[in-house]
C-alpha positions as CSV (number, residue, x, y, z in Angstrom):
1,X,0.0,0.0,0.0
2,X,0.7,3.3,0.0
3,X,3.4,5.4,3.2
4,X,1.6,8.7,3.8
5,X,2.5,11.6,5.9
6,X,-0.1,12.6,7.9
7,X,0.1,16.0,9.6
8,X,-2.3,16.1,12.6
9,X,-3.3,18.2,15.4
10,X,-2.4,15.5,18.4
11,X,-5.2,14.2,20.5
12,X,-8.0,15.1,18.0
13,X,-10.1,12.3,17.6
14,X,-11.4,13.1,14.0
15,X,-7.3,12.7,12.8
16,X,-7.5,9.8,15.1
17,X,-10.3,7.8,12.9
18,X,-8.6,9.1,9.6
19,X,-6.0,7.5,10.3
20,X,-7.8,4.5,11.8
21,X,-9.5,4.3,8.3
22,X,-5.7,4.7,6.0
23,X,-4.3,1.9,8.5
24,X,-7.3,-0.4,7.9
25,X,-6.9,0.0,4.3
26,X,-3.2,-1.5,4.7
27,X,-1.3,2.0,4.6
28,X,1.6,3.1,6.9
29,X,1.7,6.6,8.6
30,X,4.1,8.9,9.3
31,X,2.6,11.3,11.7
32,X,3.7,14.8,11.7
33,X,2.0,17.5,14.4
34,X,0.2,20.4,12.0
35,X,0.8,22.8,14.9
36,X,4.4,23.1,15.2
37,X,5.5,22.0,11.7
38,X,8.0,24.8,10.6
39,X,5.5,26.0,7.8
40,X,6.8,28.1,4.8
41,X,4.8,29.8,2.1
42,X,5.9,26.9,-0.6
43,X,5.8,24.1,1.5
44,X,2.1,24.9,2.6
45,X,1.4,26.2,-1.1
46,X,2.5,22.6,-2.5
47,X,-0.6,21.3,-0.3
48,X,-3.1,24.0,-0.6
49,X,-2.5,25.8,-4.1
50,X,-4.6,23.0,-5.9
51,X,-7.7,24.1,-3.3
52,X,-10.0,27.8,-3.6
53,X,-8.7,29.9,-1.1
54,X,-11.8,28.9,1.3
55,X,-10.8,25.5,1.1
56,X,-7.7,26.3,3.0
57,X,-9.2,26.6,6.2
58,X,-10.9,24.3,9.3
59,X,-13.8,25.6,9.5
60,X,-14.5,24.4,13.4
61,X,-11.8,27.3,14.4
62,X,-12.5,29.2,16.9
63,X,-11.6,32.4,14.9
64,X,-13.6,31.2,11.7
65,X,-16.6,30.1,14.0
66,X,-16.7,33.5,15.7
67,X,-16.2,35.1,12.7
68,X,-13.0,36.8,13.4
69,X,-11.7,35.4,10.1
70,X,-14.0,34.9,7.0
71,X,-12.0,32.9,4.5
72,X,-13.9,33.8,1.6
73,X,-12.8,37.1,2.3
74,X,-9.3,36.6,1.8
75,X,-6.7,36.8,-0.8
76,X,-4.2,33.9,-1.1
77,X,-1.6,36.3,0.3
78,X,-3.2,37.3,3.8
79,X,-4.7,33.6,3.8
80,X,-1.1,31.9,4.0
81,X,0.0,34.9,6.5
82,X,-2.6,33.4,9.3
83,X,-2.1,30.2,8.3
84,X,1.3,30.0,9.5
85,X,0.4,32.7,12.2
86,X,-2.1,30.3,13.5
87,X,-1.6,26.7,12.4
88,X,-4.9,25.7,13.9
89,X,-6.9,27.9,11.2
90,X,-5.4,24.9,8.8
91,X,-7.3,22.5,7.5
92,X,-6.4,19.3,8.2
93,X,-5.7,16.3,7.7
94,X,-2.5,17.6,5.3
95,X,-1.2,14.4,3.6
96,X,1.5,13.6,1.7
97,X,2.0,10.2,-0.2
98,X,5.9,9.7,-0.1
99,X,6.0,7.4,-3.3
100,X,4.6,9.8,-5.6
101,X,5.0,13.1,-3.5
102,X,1.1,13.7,-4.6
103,X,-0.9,15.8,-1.9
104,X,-4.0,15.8,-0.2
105,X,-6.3,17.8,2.1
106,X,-8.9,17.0,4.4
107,X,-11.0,14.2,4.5
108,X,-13.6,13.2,2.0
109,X,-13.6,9.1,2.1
110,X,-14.9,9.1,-1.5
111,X,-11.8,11.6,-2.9
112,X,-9.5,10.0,-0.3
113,X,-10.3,6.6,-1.9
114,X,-9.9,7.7,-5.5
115,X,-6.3,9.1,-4.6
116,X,-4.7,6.4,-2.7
117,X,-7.5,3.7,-1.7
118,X,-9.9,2.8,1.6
119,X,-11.2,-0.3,2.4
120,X,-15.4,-0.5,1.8
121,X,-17.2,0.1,4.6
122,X,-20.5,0.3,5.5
123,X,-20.1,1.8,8.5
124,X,-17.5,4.4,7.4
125,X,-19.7,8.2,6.8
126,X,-18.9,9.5,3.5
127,X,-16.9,12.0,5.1
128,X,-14.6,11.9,7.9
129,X,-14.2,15.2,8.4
130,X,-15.4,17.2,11.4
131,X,-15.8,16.7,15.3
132,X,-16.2,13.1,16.2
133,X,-18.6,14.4,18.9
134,X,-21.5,16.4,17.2
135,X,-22.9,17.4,20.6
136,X,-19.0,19.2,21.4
137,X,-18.4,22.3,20.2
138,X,-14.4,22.1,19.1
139,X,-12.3,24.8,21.1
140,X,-8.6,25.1,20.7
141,X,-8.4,22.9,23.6
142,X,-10.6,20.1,23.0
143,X,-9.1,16.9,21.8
144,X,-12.0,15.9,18.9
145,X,-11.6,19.5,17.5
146,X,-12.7,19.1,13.8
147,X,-10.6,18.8,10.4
């Protein structure tokens, strides 16, 4: 199978069942932490230039749910200065599949299956992304914060 690079925020339990579901499909993991990666402009553009500026950003963080930042708002400049200003405004999962150096970001099952395979399941939602506890609101310092 495939060796992917999986930048996380640790102790979220959303990145915790993405990567459940890339392990049961046969892939290995290298798990990076999202939050103190040393982030440049290119190495963040090589996973995020593909994606609309919106796209760029988890939308369960705290500044994006108060709205204190409206991605839609923002140029691809000032969106890459708060992203690596605040790491936690990035959406995540960021993975990289080491064979091929292709990218990928977030969680859809259905494009995360089309790029580097899942296992069927029935009881896997079409997306993992988002809290794993709908009933939590996801705060900086909650561990199921969301994708």
């Amino acid at each position: 199978m495939t060796h992917v690079v999986f930048f996380e925020k640790p102790g979220c339990n959303g990145n915790a069942r993405q990567r459940a579901a890339l392990q049961a499909a046969g892939h290995t993991l290298e798990q990076r932490n999202l939050l103190t990666e040393p982030w440049t402009r290119e190495a963040l553009l090589e996973f995020l230039a593909p994606l609309p500026v919106a796209d760029w950003f988890n939308r369960a963080a705290p500044r994006i749910k108060s709205g204190e930042v409206v991605p839609e708002a923002l140029t691809a400049d000032a969106a890459l200065a708060l992203l690596m200003a605040d790491p936690l405004l990035i959406r995540r999962p960021l993975m990289q599949n080491t064979a091929d150096g292709s990218r990928h970001v977030g969680f859809d099952t259905a494009a995360v299956s089309a790029w580097i395979g899942l296992e069927p399941s029935a009881q896997r939602p079409a997306s993992l992304e988002g809290c794993s506890s709908p009933t939590h609101a996801c705060r900086t310092g909650d561990h199921h914060a969301a994708v």
